[in-house]
C-alpha positions, 0 to 999 in steps of 0.5 A, a space after each residue: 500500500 503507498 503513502 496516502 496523499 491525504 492528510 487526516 485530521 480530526 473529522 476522520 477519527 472514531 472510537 468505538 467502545 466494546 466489552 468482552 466479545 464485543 456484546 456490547 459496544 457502541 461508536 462514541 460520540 467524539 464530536 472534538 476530535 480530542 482522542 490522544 495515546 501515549 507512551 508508544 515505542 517499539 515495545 511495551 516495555 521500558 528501557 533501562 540503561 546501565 552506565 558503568 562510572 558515568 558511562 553507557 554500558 548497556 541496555 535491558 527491557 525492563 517493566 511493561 509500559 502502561 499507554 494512557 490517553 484521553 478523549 472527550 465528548 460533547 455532553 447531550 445527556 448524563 444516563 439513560 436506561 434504553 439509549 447508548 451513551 457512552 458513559 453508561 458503557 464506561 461506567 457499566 450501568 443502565 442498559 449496560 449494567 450486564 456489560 463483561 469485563 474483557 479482563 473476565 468475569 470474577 467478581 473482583 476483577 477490575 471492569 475493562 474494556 476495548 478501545 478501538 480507534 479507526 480513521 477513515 481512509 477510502 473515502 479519501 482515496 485510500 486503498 484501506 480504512 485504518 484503524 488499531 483497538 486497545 485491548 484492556 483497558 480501564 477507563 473512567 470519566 475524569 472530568 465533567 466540564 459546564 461551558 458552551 457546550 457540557 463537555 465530559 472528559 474520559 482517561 484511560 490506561 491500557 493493559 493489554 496488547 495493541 492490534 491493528 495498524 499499530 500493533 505493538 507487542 510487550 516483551 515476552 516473560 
């Protein structure tokens, strides 16, 4: 696939919700293009150098890297109980109260998620769409804003693997 052409900016983008197996999942309503993720590199894991009297010696991967990021929404409503708000998925309640884990089921297991970023390609003359999912991860409402207009504000980390365009693996134990 060549290069595309065409640069994209942020009415190209969204993020789609999911959990475990995908039962319940939704396209967030991201009308500011804000999504952001960080803390990419080759792989998944921190470098840790050693110097040996002030000196580089030698590099060794290290603990796992956890990515975190955020994007936010323009807020129509808080909560419903039939309709897909994004942060009743998040927050696993109404008409996601039954939402999975994709970390499982157990009781005590801390409630994740998937989040998949996809880009519009083709209808910019691109061979492909182009999008990568974050699997695992937490996410929770950080902030909640008044203005013109509402805005709330998720952040999140991911612990699992990245797959798709910008598949990136942790180093094997």
């Amino acid at each position: 696939m060549a290069l595309s052409d065409n640069i994209k900016n942020f009415t190209a983008g969204s993020i789609g919700v999911a959990d475990s197996g995908g039962t319940n999942s939704l396209t967030a309503d991201t009308d500011t293009g804000s999504f952001s993720v960080g803390e990419l590199q080759a792989v998944l894991n921190e470098v840790h150098p050693y110097f040996r009297r002030g000196r580089f010696k030698s590099a060794a991967y290290g603990e796992r890297i956890v990515p975190a990021g955020t994007f936010e929404a323009m807020v129509a409503q808080f909560t419903d109980a039939t309709a897909d708000v994004v942060q009743d998925l998040i927050l696993q309640r109404n008409k996601y109260s039954a939402a999975v884990s994709t970390l499982g089921s157990a009781a005590k297991t801390p409630y994740a998620l998937d989040l998949t970023f996809n880009m519009e390609g083709t209808d910019y003359g691109d061979s492909v769409d182009h999008s990568f999912t974050m699997h695992d991860c937490i996410v929770k409402v950080s902030e909640f804003s008044e203005g013109d207009p509402n805005m709330i504000k998720f952040s999140f980390v991911c612990l699992g693997e990245i797959t798709g365009d910008l598949a990136i693996d942790e180093l094997a134990a």
